[in-house]
Predicted model as a PDB file, atoms N, CA, C, CB and O in Angstrom, pLDDT in the B-factor column:
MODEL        1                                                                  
ATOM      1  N   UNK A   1     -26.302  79.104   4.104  1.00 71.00           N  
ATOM      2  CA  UNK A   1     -26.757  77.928   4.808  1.00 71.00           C  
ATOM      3  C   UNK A   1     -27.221  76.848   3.825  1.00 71.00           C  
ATOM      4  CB  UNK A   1     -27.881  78.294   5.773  1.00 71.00           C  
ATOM      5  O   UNK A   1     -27.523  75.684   4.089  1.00 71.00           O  
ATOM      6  N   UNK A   2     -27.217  77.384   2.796  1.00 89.00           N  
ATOM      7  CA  UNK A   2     -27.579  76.373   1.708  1.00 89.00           C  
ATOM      8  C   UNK A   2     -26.439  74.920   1.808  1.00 89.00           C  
ATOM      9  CB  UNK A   2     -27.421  77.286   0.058  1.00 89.00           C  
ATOM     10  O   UNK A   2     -27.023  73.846   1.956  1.00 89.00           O  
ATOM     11  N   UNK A   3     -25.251  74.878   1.751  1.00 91.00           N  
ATOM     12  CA  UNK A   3     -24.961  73.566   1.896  1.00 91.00           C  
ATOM     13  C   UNK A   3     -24.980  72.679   2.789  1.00 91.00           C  
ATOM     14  CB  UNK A   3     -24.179  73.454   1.659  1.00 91.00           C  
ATOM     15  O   UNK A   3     -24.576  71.519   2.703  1.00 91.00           O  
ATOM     16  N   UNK A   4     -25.640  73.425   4.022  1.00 90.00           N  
ATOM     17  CA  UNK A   4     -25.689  72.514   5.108  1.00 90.00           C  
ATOM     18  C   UNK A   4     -27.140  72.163   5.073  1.00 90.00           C  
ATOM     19  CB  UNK A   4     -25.174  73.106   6.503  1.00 90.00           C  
ATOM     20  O   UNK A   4     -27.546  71.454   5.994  1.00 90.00           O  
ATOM     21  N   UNK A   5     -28.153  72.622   3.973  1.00 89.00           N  
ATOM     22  CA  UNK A   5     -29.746  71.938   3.844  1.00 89.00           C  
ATOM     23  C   UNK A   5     -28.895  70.799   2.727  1.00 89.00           C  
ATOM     24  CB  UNK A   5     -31.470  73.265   2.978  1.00 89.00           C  
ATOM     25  O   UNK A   5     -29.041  69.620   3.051  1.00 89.00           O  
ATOM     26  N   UNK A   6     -28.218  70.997   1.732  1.00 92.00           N  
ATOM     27  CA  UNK A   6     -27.746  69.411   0.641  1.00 92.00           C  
ATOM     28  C   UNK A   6     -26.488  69.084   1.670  1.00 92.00           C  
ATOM     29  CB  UNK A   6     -26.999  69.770  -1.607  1.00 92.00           C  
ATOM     30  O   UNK A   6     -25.802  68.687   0.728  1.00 92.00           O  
ATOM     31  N   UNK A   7     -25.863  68.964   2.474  1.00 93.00           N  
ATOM     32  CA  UNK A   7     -25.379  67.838   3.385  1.00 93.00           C  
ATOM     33  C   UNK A   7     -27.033  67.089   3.939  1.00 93.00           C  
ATOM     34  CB  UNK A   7     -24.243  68.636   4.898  1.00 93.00           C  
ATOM     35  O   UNK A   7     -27.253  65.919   3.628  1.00 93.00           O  
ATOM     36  N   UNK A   8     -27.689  67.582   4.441  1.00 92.00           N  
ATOM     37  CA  UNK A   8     -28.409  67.300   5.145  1.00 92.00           C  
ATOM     38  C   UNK A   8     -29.504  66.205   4.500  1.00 92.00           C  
ATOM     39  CB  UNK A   8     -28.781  68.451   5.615  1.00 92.00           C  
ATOM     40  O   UNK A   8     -30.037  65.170   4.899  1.00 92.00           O  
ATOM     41  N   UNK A   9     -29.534  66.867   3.500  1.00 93.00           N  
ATOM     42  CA  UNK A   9     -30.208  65.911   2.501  1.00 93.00           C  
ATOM     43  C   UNK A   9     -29.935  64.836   1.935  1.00 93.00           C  
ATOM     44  CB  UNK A   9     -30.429  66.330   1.666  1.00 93.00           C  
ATOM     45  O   UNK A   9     -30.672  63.854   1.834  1.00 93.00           O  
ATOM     46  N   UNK A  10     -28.682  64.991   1.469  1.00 94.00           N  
ATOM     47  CA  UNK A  10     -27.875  63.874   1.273  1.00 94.00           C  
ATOM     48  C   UNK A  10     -27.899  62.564   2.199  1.00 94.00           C  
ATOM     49  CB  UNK A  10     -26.651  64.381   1.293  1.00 94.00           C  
ATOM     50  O   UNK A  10     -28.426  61.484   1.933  1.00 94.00           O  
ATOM     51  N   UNK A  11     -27.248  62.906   3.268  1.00 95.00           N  
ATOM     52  CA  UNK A  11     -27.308  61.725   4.652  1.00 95.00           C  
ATOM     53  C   UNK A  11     -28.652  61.521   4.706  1.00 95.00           C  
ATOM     54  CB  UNK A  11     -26.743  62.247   6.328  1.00 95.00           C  
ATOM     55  O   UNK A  11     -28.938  60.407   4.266  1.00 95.00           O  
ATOM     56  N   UNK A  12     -29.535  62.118   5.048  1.00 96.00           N  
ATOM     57  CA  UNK A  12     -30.846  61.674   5.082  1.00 96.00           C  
ATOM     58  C   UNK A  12     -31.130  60.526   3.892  1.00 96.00           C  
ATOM     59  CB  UNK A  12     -31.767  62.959   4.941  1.00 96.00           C  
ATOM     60  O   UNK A  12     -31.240  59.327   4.151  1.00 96.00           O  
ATOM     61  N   UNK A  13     -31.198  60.915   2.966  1.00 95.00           N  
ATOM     62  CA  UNK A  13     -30.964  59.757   1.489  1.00 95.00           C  
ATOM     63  C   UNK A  13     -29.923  58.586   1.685  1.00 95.00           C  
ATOM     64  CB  UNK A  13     -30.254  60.655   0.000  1.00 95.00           C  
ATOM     65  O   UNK A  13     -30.653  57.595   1.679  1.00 95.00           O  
ATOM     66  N   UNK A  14     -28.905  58.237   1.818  1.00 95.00           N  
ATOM     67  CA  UNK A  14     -28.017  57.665   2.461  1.00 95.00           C  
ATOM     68  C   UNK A  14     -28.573  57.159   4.010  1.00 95.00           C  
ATOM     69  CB  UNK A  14     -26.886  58.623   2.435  1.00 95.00           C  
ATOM     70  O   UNK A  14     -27.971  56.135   4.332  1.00 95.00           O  
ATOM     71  N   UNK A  15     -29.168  57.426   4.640  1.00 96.00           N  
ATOM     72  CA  UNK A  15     -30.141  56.695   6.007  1.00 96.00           C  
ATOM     73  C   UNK A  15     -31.058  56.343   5.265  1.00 96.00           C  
ATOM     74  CB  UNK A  15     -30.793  57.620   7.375  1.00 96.00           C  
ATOM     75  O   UNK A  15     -31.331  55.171   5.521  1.00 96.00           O  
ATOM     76  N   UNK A  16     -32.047  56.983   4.011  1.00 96.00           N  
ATOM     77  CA  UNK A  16     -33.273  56.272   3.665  1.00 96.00           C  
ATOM     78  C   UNK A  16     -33.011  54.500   3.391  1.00 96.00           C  
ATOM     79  CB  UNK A  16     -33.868  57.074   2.243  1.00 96.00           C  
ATOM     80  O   UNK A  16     -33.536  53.517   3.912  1.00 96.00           O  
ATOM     81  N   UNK A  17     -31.781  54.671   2.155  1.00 97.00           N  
ATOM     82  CA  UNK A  17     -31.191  54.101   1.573  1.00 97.00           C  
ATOM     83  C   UNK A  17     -30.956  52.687   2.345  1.00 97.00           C  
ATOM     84  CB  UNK A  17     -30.247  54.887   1.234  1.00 97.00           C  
ATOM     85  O   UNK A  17     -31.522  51.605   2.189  1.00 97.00           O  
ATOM     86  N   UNK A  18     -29.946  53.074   3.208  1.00 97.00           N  
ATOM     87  CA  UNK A  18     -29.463  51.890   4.291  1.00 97.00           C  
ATOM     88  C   UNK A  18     -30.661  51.252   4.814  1.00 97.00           C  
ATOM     89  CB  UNK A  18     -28.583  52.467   5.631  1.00 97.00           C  
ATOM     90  O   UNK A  18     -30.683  50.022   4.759  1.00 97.00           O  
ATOM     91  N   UNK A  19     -31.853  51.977   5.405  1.00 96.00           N  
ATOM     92  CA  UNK A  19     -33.083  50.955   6.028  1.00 96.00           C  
ATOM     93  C   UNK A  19     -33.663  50.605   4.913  1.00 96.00           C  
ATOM     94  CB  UNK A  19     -34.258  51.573   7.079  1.00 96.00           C  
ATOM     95  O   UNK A  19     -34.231  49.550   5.195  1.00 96.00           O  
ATOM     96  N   UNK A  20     -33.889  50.877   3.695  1.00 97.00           N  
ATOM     97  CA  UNK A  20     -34.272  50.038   2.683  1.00 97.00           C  
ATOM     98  C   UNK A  20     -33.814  48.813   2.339  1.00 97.00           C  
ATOM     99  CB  UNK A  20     -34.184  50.570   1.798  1.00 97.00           C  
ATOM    100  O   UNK A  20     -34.555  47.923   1.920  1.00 97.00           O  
ATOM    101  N   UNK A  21     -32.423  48.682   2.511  1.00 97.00           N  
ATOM    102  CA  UNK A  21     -31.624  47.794   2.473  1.00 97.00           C  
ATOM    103  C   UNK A  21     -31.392  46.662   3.514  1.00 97.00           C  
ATOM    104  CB  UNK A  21     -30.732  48.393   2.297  1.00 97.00           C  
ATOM    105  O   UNK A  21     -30.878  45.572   3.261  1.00 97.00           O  
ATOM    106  N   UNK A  22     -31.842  47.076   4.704  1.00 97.00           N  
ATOM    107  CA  UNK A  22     -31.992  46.496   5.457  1.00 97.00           C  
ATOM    108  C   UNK A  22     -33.198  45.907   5.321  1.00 97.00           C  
ATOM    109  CB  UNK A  22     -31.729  47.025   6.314  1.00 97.00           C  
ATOM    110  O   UNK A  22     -33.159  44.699   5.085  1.00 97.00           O  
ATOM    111  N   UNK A  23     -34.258  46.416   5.403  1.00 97.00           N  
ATOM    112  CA  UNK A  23     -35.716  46.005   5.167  1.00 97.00           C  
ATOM    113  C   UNK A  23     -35.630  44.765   4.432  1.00 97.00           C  
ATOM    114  CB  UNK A  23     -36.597  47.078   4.356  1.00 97.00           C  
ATOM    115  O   UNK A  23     -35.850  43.668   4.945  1.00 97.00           O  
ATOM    116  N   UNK A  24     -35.185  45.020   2.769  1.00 98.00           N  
ATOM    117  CA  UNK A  24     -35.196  44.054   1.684  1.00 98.00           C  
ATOM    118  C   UNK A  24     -34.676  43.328   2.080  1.00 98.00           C  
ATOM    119  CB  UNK A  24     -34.801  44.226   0.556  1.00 98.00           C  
ATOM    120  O   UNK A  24     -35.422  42.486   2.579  1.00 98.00           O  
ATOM    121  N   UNK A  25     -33.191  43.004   2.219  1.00 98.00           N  
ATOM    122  CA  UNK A  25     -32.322  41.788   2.184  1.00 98.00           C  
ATOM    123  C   UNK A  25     -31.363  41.907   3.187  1.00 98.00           C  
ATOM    124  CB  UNK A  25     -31.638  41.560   0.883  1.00 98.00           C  
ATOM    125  O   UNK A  25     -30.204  41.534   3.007  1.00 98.00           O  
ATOM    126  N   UNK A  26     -31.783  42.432   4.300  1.00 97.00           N  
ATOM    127  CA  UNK A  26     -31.393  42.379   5.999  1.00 97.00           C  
ATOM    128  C   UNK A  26     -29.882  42.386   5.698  1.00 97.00           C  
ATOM    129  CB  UNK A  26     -31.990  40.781   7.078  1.00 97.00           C  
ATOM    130  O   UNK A  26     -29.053  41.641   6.222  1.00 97.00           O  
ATOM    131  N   UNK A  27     -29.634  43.388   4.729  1.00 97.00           N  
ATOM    132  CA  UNK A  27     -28.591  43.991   5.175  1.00 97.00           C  
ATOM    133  C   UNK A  27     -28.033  45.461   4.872  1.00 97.00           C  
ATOM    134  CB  UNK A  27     -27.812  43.208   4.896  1.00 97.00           C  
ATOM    135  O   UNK A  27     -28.095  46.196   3.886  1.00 97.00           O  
ATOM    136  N   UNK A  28     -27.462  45.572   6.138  1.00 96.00           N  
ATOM    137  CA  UNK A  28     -26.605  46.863   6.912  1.00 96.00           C  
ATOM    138  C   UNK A  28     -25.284  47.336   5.896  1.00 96.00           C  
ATOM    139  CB  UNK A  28     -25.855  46.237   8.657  1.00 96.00           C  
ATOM    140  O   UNK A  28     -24.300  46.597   5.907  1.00 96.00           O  
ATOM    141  N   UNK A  29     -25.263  48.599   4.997  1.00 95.00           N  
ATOM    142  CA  UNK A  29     -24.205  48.564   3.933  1.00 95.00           C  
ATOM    143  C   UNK A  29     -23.207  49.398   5.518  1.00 95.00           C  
ATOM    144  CB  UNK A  29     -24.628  49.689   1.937  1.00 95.00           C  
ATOM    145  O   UNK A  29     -22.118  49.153   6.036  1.00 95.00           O  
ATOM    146  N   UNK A  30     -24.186  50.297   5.767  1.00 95.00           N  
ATOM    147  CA  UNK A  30     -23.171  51.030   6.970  1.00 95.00           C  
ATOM    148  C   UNK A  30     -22.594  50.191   8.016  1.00 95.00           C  
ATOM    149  CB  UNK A  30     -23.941  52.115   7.830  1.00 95.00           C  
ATOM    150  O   UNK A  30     -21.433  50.369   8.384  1.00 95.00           O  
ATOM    151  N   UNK A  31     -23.203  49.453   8.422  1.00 96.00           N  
ATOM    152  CA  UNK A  31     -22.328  48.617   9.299  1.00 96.00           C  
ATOM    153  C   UNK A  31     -21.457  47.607   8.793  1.00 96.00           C  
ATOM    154  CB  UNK A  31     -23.065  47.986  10.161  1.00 96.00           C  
ATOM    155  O   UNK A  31     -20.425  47.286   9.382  1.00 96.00           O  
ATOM    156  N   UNK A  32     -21.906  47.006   7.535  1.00 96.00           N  
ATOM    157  CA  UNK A  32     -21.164  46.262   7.017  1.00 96.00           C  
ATOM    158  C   UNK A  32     -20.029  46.769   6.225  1.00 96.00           C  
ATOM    159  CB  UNK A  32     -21.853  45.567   6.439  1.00 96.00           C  
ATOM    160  O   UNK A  32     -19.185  45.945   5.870  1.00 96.00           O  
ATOM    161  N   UNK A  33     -19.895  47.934   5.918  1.00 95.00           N  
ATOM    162  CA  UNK A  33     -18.485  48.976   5.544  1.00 95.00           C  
ATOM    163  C   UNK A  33     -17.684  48.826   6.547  1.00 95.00           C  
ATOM    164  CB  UNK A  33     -18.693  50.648   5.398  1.00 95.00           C  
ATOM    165  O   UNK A  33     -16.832  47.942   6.646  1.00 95.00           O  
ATOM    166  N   UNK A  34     -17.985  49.916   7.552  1.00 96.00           N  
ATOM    167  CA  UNK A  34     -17.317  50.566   8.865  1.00 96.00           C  
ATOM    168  C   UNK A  34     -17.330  49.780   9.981  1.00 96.00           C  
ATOM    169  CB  UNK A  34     -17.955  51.804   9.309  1.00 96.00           C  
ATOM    170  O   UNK A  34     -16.883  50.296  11.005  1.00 96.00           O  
ATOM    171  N   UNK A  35     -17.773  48.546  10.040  1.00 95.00           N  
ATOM    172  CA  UNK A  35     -17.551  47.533  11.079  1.00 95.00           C  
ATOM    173  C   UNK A  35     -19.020  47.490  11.982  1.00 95.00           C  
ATOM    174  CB  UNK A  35     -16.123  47.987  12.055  1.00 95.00           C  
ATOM    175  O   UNK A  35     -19.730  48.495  11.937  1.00 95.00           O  
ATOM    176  N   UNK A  36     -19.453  46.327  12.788  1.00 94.00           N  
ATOM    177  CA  UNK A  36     -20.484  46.876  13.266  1.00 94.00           C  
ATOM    178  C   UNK A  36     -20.051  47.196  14.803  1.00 94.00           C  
ATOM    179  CB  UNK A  36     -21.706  45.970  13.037  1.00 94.00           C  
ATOM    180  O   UNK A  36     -19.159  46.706  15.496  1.00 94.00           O  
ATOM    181  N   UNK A  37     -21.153  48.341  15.110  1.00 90.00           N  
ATOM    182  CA  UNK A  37     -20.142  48.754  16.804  1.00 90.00           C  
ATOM    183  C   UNK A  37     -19.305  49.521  16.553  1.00 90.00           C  
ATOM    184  CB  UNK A  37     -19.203  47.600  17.652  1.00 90.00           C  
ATOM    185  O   UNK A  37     -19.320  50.440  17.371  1.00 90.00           O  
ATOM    186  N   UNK A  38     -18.245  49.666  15.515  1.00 96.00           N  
ATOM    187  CA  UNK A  38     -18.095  50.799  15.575  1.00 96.00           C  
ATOM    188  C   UNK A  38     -17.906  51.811  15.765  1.00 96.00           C  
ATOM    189  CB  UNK A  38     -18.203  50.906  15.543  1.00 96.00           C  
ATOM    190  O   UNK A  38     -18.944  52.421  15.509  1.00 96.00           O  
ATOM    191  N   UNK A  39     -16.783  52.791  16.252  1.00 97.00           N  
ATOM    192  CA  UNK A  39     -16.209  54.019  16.257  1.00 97.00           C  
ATOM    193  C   UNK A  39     -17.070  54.948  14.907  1.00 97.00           C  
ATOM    194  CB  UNK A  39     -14.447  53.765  16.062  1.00 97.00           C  
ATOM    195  O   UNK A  39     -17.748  55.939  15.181  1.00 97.00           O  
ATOM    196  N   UNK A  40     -16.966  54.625  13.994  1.00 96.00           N  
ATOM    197  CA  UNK A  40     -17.172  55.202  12.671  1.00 96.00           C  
ATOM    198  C   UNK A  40     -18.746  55.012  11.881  1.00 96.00           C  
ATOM    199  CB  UNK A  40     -16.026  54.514  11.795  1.00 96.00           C  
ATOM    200  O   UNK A  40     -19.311  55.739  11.064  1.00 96.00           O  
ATOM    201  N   UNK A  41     -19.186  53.622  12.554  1.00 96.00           N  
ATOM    202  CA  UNK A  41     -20.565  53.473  12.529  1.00 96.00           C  
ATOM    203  C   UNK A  41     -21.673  54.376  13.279  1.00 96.00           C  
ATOM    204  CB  UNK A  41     -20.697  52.280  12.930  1.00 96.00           C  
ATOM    205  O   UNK A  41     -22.678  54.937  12.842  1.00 96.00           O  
ATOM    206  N   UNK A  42     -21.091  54.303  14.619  1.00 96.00           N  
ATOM    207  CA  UNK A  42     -21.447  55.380  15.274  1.00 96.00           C  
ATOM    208  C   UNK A  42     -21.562  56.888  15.027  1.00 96.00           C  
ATOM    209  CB  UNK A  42     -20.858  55.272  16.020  1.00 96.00           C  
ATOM    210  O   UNK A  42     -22.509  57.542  15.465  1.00 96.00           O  
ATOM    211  N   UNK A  43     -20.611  57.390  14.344  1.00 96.00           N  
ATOM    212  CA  UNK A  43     -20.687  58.322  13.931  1.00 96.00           C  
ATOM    213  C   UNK A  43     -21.348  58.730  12.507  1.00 96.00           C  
ATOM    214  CB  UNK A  43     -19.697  58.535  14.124  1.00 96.00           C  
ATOM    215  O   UNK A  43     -21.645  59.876  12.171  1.00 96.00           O  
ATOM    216  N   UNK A  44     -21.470  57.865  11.946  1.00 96.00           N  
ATOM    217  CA  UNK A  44     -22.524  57.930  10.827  1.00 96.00           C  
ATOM    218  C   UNK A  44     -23.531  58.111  10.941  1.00 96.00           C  
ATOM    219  CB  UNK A  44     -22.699  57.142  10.202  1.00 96.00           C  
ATOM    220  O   UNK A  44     -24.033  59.069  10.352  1.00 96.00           O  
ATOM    221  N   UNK A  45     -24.396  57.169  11.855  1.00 96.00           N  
ATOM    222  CA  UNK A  45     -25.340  57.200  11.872  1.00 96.00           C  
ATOM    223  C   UNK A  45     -25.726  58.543  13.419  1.00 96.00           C  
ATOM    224  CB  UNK A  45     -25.682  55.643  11.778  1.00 96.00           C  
ATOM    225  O   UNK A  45     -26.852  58.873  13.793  1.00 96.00           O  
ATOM    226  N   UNK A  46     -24.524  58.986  13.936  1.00 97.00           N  
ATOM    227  CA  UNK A  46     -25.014  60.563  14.503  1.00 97.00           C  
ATOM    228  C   UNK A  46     -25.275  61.110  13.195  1.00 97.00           C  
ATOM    229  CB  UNK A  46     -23.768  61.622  15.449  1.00 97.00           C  
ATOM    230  O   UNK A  46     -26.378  60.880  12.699  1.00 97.00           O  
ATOM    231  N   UNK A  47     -24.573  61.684  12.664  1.00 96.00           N  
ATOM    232  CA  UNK A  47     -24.222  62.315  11.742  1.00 96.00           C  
ATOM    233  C   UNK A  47     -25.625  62.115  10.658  1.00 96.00           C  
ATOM    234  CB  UNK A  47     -22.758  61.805  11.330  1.00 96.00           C  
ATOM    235  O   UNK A  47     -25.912  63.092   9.966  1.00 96.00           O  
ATOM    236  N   UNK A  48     -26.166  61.311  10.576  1.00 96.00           N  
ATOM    237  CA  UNK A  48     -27.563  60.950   9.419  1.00 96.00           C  
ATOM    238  C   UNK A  48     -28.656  61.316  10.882  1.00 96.00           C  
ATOM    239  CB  UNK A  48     -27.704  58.619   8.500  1.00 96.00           C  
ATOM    240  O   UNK A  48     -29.500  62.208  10.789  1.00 96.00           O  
ATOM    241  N   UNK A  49     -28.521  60.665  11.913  1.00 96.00           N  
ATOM    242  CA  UNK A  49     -29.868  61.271  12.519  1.00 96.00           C  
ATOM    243  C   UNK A  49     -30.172  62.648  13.275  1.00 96.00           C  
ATOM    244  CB  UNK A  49     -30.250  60.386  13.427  1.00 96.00           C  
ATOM    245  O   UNK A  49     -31.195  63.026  13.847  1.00 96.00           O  
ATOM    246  N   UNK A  50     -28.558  63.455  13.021  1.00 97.00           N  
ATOM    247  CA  UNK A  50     -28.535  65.199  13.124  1.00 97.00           C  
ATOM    248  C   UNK A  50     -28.781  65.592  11.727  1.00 97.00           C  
ATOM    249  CB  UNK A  50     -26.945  65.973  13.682  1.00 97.00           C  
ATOM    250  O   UNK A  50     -28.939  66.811  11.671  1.00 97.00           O  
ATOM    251  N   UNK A  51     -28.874  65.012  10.559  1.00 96.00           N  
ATOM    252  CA  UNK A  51     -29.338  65.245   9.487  1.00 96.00           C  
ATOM    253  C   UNK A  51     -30.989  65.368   9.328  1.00 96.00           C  
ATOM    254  CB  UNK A  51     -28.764  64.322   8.773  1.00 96.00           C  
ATOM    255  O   UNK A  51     -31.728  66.181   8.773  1.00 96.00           O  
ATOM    256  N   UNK A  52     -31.201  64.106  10.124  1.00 96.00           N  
ATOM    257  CA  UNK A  52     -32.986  64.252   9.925  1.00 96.00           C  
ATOM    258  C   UNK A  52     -33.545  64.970  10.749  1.00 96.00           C  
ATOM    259  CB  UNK A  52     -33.850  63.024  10.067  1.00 96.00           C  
ATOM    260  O   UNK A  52     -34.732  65.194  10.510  1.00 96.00           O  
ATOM    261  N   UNK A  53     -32.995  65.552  11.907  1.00 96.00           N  
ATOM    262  CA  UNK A  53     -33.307  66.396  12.258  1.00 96.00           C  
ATOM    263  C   UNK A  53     -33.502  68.257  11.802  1.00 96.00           C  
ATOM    264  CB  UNK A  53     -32.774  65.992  12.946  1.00 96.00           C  
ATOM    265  O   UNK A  53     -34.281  69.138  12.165  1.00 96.00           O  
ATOM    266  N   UNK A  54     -32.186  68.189  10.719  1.00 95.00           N  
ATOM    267  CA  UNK A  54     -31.950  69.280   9.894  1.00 95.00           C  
ATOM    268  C   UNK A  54     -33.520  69.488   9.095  1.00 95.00           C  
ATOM    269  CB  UNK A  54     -30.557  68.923   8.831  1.00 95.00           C  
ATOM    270  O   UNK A  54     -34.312  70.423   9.207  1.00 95.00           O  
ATOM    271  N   UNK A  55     -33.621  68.168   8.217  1.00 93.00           N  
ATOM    272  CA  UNK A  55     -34.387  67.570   7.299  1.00 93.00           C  
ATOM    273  C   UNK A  55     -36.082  68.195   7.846  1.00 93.00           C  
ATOM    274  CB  UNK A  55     -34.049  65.743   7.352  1.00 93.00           C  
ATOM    275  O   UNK A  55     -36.917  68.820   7.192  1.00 93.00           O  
ATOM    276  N   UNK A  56     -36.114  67.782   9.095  1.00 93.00           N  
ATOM    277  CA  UNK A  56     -37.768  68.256   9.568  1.00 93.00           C  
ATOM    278  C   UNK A  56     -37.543  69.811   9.980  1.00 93.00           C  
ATOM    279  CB  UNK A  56     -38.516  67.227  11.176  1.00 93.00           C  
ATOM    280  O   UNK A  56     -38.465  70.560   9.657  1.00 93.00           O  
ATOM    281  N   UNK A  57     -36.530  70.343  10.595  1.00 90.00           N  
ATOM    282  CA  UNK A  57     -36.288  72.187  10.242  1.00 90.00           C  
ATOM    283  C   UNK A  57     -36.381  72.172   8.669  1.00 90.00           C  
ATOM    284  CB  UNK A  57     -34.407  73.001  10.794  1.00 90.00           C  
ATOM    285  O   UNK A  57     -37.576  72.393   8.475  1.00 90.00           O  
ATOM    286  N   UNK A  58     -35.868  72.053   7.625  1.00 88.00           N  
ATOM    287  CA  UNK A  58     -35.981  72.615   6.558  1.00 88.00           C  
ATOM    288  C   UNK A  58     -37.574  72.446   5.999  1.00 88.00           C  
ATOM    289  CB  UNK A  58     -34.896  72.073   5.721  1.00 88.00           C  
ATOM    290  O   UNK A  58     -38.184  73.384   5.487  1.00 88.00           O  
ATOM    291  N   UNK A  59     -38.144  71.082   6.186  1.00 90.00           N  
ATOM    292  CA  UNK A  59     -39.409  70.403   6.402  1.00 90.00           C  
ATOM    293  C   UNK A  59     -40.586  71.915   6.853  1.00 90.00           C  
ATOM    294  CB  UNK A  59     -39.121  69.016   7.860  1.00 90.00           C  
ATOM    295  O   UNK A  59     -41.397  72.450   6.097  1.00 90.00           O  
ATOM    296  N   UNK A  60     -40.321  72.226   8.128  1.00 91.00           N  
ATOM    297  CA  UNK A  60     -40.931  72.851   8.937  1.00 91.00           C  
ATOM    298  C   UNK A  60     -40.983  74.252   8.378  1.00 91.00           C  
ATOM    299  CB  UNK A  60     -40.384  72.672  10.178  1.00 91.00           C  
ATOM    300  O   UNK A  60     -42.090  74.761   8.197  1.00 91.00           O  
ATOM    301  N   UNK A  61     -39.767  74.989   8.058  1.00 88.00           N  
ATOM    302  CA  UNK A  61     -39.345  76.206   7.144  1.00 88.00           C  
ATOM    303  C   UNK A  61     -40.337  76.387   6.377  1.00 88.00           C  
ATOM    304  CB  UNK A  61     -38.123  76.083   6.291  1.00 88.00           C  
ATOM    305  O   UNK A  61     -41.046  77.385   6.514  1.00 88.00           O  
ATOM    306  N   UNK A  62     -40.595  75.373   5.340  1.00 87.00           N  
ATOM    307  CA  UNK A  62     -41.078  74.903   3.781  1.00 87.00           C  
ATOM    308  C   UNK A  62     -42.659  75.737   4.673  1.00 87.00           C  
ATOM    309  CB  UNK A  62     -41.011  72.497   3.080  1.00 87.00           C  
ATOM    310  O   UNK A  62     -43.062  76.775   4.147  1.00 87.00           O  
ATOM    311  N   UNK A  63     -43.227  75.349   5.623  1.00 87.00           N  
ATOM    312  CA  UNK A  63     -44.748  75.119   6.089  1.00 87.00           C  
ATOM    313  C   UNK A  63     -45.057  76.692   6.655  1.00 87.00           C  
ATOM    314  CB  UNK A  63     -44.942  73.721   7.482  1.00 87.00           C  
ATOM    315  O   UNK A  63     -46.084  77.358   6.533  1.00 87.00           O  
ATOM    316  N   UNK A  64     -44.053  76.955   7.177  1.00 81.00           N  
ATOM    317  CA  UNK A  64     -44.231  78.331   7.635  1.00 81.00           C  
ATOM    318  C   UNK A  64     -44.736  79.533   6.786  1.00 81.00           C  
ATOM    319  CB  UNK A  64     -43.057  78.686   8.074  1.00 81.00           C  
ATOM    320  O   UNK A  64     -44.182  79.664   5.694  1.00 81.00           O  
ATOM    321  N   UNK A  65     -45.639  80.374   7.097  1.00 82.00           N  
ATOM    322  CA  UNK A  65     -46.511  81.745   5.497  1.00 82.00           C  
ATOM    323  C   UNK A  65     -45.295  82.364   5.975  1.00 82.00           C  
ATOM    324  CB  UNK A  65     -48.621  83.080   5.616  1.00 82.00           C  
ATOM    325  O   UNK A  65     -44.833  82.276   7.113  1.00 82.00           O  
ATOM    326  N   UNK A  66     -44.669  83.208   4.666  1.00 76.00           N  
ATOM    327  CA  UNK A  66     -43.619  84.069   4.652  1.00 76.00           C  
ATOM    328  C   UNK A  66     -44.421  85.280   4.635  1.00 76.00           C  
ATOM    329  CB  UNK A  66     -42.589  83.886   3.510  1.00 76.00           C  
ATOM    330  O   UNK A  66     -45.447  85.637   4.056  1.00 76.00           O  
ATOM    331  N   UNK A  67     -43.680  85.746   5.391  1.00 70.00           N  
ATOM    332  CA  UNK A  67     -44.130  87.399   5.456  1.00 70.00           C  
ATOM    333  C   UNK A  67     -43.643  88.128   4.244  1.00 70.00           C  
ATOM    334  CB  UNK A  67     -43.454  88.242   6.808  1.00 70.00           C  
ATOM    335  O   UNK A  67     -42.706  87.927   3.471  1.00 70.00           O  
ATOM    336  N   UNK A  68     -44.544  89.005   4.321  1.00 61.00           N  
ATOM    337  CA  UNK A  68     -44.031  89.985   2.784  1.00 61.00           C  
ATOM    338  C   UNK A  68     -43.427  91.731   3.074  1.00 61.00           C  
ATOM    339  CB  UNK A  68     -45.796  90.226   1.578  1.00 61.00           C  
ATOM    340  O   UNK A  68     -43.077  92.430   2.123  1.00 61.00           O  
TER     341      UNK A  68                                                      
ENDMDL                                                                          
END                                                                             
């Protein structure tokens, strides 16, 4: 399951990324790639916010006492 925690991570970084970018200089690299609206925009940004969801499970994992 390990590459699906670094996919996960990745997109998450790549979503950090993009609202940073947006923030600074109001602009969208993902929408402004893949069109805005979007077939493919859309799916990116599923695809990054089933990531951050991954992101707070692996998050959550991290917090949990392991049994011995």
């Amino acid at each position: 399951m390990k590459w699906i925690d670094e996919l996960a991570t990745l997109l998450v970084a790549i979503g950090a990324l993009n609202w940073g970018l947006v923030a600074l200089f109001k602009f969208n690299l993902v929408a402004d790639t893949l069109g805005q609206e979007s077939m493919a925009t859309n799916l990116v940004y599923y695809a990054i916010g089933a990531a951050g969801l991954w992101a707070l499970v692996i998050f959550l994992r991290g917090l949990m006492p392991q049994s011995s």
